[in-house]
N, C-alpha and C positions, 0 to 999 in steps of 0.2 A: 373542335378544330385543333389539328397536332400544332404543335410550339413550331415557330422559325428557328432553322436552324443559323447558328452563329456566322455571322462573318469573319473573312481573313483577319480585320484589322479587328476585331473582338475577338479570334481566337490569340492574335498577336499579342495584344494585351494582357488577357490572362495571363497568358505565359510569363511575360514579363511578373507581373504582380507575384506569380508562383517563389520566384525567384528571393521579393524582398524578405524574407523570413520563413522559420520552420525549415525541415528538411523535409521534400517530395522523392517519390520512386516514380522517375520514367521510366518505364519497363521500355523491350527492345522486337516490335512485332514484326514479321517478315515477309508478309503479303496481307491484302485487306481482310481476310479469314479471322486470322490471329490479331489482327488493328483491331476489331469488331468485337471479339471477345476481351481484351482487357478493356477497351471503351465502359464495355458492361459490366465488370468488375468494381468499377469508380476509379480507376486511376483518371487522373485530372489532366496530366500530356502522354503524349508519346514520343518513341525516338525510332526511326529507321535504325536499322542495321545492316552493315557492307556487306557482312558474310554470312549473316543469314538469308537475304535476299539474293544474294551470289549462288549458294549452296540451292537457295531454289531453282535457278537457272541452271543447275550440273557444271557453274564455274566455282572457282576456288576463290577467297575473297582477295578484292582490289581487280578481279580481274574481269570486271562487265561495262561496259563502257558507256561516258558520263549521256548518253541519250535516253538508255535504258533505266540510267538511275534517274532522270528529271522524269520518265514515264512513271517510275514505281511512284516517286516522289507525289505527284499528280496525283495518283489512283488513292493512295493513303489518305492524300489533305480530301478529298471531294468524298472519302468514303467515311468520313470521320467528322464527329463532333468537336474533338478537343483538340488542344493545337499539336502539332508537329514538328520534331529539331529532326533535321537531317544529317545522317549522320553522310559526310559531303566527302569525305575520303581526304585526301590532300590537294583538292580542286579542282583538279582531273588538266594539272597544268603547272610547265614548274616554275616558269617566270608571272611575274604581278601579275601583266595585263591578260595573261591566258587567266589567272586564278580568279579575277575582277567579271571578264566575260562569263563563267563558269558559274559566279554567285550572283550575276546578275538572272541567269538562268533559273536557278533554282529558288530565288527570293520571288520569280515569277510563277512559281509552282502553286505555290500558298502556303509555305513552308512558314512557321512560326520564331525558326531559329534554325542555326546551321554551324557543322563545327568545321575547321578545318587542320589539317594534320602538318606537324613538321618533318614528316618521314619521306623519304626520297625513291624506295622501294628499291635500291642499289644496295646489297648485301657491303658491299667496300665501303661505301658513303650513306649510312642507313640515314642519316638526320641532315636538313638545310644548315646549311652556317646560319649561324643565330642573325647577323645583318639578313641576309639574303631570306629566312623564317619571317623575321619581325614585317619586310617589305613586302614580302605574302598577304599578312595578314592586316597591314595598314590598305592593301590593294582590297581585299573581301571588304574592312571596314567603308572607304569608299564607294563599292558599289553598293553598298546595303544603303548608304545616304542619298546616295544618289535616285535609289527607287523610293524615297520616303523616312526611311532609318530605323521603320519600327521592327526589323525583324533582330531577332538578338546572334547574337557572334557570339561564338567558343572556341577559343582560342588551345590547340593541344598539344601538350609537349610528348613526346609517344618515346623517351629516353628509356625505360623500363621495359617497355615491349621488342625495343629492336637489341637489347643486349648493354645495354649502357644505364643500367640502373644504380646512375647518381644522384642523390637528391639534392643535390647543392647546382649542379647542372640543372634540375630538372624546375627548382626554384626558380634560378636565373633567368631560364627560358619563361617560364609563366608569366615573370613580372614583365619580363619585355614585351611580351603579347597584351598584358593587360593595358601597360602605356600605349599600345598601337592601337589600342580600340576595343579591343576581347571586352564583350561584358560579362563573359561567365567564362572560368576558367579549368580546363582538365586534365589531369593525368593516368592516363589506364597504365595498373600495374603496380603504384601504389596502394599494400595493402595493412602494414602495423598503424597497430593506435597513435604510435609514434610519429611514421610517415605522415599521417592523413592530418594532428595537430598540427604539426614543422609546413605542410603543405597550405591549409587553413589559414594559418596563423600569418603566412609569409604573402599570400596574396588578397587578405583583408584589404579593403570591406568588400569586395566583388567575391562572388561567388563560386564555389567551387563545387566538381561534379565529382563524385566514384564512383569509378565503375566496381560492380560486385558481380564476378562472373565465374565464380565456382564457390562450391561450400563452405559457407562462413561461417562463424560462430558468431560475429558481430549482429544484432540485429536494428532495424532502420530505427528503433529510439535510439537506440548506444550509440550512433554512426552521426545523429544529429546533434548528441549530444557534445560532440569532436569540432561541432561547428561546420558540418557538410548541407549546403543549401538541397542537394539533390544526389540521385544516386539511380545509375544507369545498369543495364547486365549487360549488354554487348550481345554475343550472340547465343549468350547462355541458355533463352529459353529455345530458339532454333535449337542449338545441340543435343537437351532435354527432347524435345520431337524428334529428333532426329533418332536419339537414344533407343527410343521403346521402339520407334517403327523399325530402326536395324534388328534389335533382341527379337521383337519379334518375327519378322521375317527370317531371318537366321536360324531359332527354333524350327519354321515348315522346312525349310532347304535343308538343312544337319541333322534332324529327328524326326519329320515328318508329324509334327504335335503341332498344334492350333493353344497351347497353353498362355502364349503372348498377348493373346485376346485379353485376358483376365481385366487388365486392365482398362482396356478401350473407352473411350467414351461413348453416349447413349443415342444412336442417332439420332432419337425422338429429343432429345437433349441440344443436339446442334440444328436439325429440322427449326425447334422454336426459337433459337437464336438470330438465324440467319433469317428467319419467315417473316418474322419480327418489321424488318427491312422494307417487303414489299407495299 
């Protein structure tokens, strides 16, 4: 007889548990193909990704709209064992009670955890005033109580990515989020040993996420050893896909060579992955 597979509130937990110690890699899958194969790897969660689930759709990321992403959302949690953090964008809303209705939404997905962004998408005004941030994100912490509480909040200060890579700003914003609720806390963009201790160190004992999303030299013992509860790639392995099927493609159109293959994976190889399912 196969095993039952886990429920929300059992993959919710996990998740939580994940958190109290060690450092984990939520990798970053971009449709349930890719969910499937890290599943079977042993990674223990996963995390959506904006723009690589965008880039599947031929949009650019931020720019798919939040129904589309409560679907992807869906498809992932029901196609998958382990739990799921959604990566939620900036709420798809810029005032509380849009950003509250939005995480009400997506806490109804099955999502395990959800993060929300302090970035504005306005090149002039790339970041929330830290008031008007914090009252975002005390509005997500609300609705996630309100449907029960057990799904976890990530609270993100996104200062590094939009051009404002202070860390003294990017602290202050952390700890403000962590007082509103945040139970796990992030900053994409922070990437010295230095940054990731100052960042650790300042939003102790709640947990913090990096993202690892180009070539490191760091690898996930050194990273835990900084005191990183977990560590995300964003849309790095989308990109990597993205990589070889452009190179490759590119070789038949420019040279008329099939040499991009070399690489490929083995049909009979994703045949018994996915077959696996039925």
């Amino acid at each position: 007889m196969a095993a039952s597979r886990p429920t929300v509130a059992e993959k919710r937990k996990a998740f939580r548990t994940l958190h109290e110690r060690g450092c984990f890699v939520i990798p970053n899958p971009w449709d349930v193909g890719s969910a499937i194969y890290l599943q079977s790897l042993g990674f223990k969660a996963l995390a959506s990704t904006s723009s690589g689930f965008a880039w599947s759709r031929a949009c650019a990321d931020n720019a798919v709209g939040r129904d589309a992403v409560l679907a992807h959302l869906a498809d992932l949690v029901a196609a998958t064992d382990v739990p799921i953090n959604a990566d939620f964008e900036s709420g798809f809303a810029k005032d509380p009670d849009g950003v509250a209705e939005s995480v009400r939404l997506a806490v109804g997905t099955g999502v395990a955890g959800l993060s929300i962004e302090d970035s504005t998408g306005n090149a002039a005004k790339p970041l929330f005033d830290l008031d008007a941030a914090v009252a975002r994100i005390r509005a997500a912490r609300g609705a996630i109580d309100k449907a029960g509480g057990d799904t976890l909040l990530v609270g993100r200060a996104e200062c590094f990515l939009v051009g404002r890579p202070d860390l003294d700003e990017t602290i202050t914003r952390l700890r403000a989020y962590a007082n509103a609720g945040a139970d796990c806390l992030y900053a994409p963009g922070v990437r010295t040993r230095e940054q990731i201790a100052a960042v650790v160190a300042a939003v102790a004992p709640k947990p913090f996420n990096l993202l690892i999303g180009w070539a490191s030299d760091l690898t996930v013992t050194e990273i835990g050893t900084l005191g990183v509860r977990r560590i995300s790639v964003g849309g790095a392995l989308a990109r990597s896909a993205w990589g070889g099927f452009m190179r490759a493609a590119k070789t038949i159109a420019e040279q008329g060579r099939f040499d991009g293959f070399a690489a490929a994976a083995a049909g009979n190889d994703l045949n018994g992955l996915f077959g696996r399912r039925l």
